[in-house]
C-alpha positions, -999 to +999 in steps of 0.1 A: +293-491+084+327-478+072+358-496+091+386-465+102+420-469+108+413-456+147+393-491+148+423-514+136+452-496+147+477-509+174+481-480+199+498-500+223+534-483+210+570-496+217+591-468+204+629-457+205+648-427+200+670-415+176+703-417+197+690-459+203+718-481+198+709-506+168+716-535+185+691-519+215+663-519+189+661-550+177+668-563+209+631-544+220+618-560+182+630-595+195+615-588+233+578-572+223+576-599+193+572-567+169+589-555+138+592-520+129+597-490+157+584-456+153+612-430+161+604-402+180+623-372+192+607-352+219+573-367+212+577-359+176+576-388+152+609-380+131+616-418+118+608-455+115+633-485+121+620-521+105+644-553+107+645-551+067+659-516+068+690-530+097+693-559+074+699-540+040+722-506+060+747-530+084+756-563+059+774-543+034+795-522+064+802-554+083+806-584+056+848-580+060+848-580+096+856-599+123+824-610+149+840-589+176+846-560+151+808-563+135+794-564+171+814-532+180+798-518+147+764-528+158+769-512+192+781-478+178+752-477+153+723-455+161+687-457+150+694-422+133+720-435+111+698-455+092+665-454+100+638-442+073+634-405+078+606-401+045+580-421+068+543-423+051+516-413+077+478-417+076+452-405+102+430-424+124+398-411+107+408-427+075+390-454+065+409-488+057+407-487+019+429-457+025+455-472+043+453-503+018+458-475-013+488-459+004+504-491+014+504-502-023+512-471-039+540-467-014+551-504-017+551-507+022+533-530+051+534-504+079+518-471+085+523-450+118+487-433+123+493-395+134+465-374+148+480-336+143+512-339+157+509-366+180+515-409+172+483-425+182+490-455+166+502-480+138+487-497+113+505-528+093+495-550+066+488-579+091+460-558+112+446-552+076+442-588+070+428-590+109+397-562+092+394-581+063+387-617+088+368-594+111+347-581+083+341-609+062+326-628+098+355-653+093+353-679+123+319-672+135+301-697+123+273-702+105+266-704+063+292-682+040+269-680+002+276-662-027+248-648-047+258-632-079+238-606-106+248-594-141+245-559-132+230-531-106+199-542-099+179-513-076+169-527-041+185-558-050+197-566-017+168-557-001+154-581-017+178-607-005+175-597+031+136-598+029+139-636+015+166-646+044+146-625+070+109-645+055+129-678+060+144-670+097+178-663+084+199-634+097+226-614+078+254-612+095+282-599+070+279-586+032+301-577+007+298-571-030+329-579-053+322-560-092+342-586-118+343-585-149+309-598-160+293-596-130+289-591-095+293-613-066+275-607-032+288-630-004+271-634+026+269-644+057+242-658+076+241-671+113+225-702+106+243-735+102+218-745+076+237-747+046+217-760+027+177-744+039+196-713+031+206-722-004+173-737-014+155-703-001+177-678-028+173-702-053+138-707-048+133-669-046+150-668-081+183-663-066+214-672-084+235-689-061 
């Protein structure tokens, strides 16, 4: 089954507006736990403010200042005046590889998901790593094994799946990594069995 962006997206949304004082922001960053901020304008996403972008735009401006004059600086500062205006969008029906390719190419961790005109959601490197857990059946329990092959082998994981189903064993998760030599198949199987589910791939010829 192909994992979408719709399926890992936050769409619970804090947003602010262009005309939001700075020091407003970060005080809604600080208060929801969060941060980056969509901007919107009139429903219209036209920005996005992250707590790297207020730390790189207001040090430099306020560095020779006094507290009471950097605070006065902070408080004049709006979202518009620095926020990032080229934002990087994806939509919900893309799949997560997607969203994994832009955030590289792009070299950024956060990507608001727009359906048409209209913010749905956002999507940020740490609710990719939440899919990846999700995926890979990470705190479920039960026996993680990694069966590897040399090359494509046709109905080869149907064959795996008949041995663990002849032996009781369920699949729960499976994913195939392609290195350089050959490929690894991890699994995993809701059994605690470790090692009954070993000794039944390797006893099936299996290399485990």
């Amino acid at each position: 089954m192909t994992m979408s962006v719709a399926d890992y997206m936050t769409q619970d949304l804090v947003t602010v507006r262009p005309t939001t004082r700075i020091n407003d922001a970060v005080d809604l960053m600080k208060k929801n736990d969060i941060h980056r901020l969509p901007v919107l304008d009139s429903g219209r996403l036209v920005g996005l403010i992250t707590e790297g972008i207020i730390q790189s735009a207001l040090p430099s401006k306020a560095t020779s200042l006094s507290v009471f004059e950097a605070n006065y600086l902070l408080n004049k500062t709006t979202v518009a005046d620095v926020m990032e205006k080229d934002v990087q969008t994806i939509s919900p029906d893309a799949v997560l590889e997607d969203a994994i390719y832009a955030m590289r190419k792009y070299n950024i961790g956060v990507l608001p998901v727009v359906n048409g005109a209209e913010l749905v959601g956002i999507i940020t490197n740490n609710d990719i790593f939440d899919a990846f857990l999700n995926i890979s059946g990470y705190g479920r329990g039960g026996t993680n094994v990694t069966v590897y092959v040399e090359k494509d082998e046709l109905g080869f994981i149907a064959k795996l799946g008949e041995t663990l189903a002849s032996h009781k064993y369920n699949i729960l998760t499976l994913m195939v990594t392609k290195r350089v030599h050959d490929q690894a198949i991890e699994i995993h199987v809701d059994s605690e069995d470790t090692v009954g589910v070993k000794n039944a791939l390797t006893a099936a010829g299996f290399k485990v």
